[in-house]
C-alpha positions in Angstrom: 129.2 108.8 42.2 132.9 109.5 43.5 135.0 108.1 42.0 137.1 105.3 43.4 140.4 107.5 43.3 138.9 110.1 45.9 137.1 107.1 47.9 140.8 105.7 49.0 141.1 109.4 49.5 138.9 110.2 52.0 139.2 106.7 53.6 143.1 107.6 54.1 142.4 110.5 56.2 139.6 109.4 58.1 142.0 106.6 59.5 145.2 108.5 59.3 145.6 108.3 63.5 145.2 112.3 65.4 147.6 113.9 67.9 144.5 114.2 70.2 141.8 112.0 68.9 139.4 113.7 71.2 139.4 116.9 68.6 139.3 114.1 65.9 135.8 114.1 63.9 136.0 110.7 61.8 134.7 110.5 58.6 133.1 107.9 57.2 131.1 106.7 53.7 127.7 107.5 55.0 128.9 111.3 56.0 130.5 111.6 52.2 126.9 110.6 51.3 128.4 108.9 47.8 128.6 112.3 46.0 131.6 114.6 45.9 130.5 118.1 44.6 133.3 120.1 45.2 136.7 119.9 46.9 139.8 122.4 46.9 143.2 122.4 48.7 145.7 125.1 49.5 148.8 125.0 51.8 148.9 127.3 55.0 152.5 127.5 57.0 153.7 124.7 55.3 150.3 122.4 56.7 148.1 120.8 53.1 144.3 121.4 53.5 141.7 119.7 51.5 138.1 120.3 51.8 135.4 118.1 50.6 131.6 119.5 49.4 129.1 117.0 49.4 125.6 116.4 47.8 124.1 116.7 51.4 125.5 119.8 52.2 128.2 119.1 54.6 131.5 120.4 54.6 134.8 118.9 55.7 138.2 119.9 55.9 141.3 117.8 56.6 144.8 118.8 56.7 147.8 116.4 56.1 148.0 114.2 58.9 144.6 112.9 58.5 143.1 115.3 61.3 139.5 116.7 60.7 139.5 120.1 61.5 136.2 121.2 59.9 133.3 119.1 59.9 130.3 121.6 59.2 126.3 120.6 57.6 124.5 123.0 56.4 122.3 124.7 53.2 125.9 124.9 51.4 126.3 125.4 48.1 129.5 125.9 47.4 133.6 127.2 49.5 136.7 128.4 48.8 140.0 128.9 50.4 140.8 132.7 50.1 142.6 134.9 52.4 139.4 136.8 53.6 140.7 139.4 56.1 144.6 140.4 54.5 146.3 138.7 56.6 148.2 136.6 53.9 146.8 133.3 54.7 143.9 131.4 53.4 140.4 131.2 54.8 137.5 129.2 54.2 134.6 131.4 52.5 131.2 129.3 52.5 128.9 130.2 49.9 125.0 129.5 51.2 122.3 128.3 49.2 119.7 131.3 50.2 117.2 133.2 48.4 119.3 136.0 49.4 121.8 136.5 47.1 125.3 136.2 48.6 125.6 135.4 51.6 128.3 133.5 53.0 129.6 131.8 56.4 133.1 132.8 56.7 135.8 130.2 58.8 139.2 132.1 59.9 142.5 130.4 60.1 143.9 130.3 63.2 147.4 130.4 63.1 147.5 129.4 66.9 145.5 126.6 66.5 146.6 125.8 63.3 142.4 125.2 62.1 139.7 126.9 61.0 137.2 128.9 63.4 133.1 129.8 62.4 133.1 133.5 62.7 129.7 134.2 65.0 127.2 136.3 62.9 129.0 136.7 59.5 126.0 134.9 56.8 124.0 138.7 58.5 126.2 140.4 56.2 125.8 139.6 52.9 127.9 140.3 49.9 130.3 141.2 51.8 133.6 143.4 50.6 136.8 144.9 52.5 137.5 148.5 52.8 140.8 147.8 51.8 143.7 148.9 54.9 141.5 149.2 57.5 140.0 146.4 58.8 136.4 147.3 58.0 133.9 145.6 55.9 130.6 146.1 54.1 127.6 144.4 53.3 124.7 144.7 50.7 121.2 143.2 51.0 117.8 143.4 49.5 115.0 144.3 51.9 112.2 144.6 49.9 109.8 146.1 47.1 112.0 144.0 44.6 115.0 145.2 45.7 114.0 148.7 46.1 114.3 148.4 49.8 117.6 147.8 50.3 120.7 147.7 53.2 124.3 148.2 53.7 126.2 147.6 56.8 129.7 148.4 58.3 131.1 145.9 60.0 134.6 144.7 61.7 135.4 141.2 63.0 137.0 140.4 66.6 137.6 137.1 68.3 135.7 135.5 65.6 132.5 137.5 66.0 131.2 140.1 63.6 130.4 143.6 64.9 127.8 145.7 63.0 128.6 149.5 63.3 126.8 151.5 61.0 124.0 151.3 58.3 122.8 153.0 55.3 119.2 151.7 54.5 117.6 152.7 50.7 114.0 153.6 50.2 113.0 154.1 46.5 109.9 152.1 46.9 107.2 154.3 48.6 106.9 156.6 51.7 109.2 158.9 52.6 111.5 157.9 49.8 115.4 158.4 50.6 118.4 157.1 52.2 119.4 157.2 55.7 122.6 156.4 57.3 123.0 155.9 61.0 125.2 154.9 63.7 124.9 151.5 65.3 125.7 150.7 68.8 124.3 148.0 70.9 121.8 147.0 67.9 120.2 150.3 68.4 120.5 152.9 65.6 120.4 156.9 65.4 120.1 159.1 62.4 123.5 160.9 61.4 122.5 161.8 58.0 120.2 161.6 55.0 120.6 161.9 51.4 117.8 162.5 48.3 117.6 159.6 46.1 118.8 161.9 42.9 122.3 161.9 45.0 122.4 157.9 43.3 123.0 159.3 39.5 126.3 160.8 40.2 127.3 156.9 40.4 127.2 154.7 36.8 126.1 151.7 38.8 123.4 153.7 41.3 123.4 152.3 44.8 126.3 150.3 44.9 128.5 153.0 43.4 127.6 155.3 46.1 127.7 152.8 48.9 131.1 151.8 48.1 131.9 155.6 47.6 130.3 156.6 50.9 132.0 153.7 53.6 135.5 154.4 52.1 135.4 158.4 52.5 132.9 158.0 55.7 134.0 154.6 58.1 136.3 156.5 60.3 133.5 158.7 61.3 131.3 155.1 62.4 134.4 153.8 64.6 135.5 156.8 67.1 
């Protein structure tokens, strides 16, 4: 149960009053659903944020006038406020419950707006991890042939939408065994390169070494 120090909480903000109560989502005891399962707060340009979890999944956010500015449900497991994209102030990562490992909904600040914004297509990439200076990002996921199939993406984010622009996909299952990298443009893909599979034991950990190896010496060539 929550305890009766975060009810009053909650209850606080929900009827703290809004400076446009038509953007106002109210909370109320039924939406907490009786059980708090996580909750974090960071400070962003001088504005407090706190961010509930509950046991159904939801997700709220409230900053310190009272004001919901997030109000999401769905198979969540678990956020955090982190500065996602390097831009010094905090985001919301969402971690999913999935039987894919890792993947995320990702909610930029918007310093204009002074919330939180879903970014369109971001839980497609995940495991996702910056290529640091530039911008660009990269994503890992199993395909397959317990996890011998496998995916990496490039990807950049504009106007809170992801943008996938190249792959690298992993066969050391059966087949023509390999890995391919190609270019992505309008979801369609073309063949820039291939490697062997023996190209993996160069790297101590394998795949990921040589993913992380290949977007950092190879994104520019994906964004011309």
């Amino acid at each position: 149960m929550i305890k009766p120090t975060i009810v009053l909480m909650l209850g606080i903000f929900a009827c703290s009053p809004s400076k446009d109560p038509r953007d106002t989502v109210v909370i109320t005891q039924s939406d907490i659903d009786s059980t708090l399962v996580s909750s974090h707060t960071t400070t962003i340009l001088g504005e407090e944020y706190r961010g509930f979890g509950t046991s159904e999944q939801k997700l709220f956010v409230l900053n310190s006038k009272g004001d919901t500015v997030v109000s999401q449900s769905d198979m969540y497991f678990d956020f955090e406020f982190r500065d996602f994209d390097g831009d010094s102030l905090k985001d919301i990562v969402v971690h999913e419950l999935s039987n894919t490992p890792s993947v995320q909904d990702l909610l930029l600040f918007d310093r204009a707006k002074m919330t939180f914004t879903m970014v369109k297509g971001f839980n497609n990439f995940p495991d996702p991890q910056p290529i640091e200076g530039t911008g660009y990002y990269y994503s890992y996921h199993r395909s397959g042939c317990a996890d011998n199939f496998w995916n990496s993406d490039l990807f950049y984010i504009a106007n809170f939408k992801t943008q996938r622009v190249a792959n690298i996909s992993g066969n050391e299952c059966s087949g023509e065994m390999g890995i391919v990298v190609s270019k992505v443009k309008d979801e369609q893909k073309k063949i820039v390169e291939k490697f062997p599979l023996d190209i993996l034991e160069k790297y101590h950990d394998r795949k990921w070494g040589f993913i992380a190896d290949y977007w950092a010496k190879n994104y520019s060539k994906f964004i011309k």
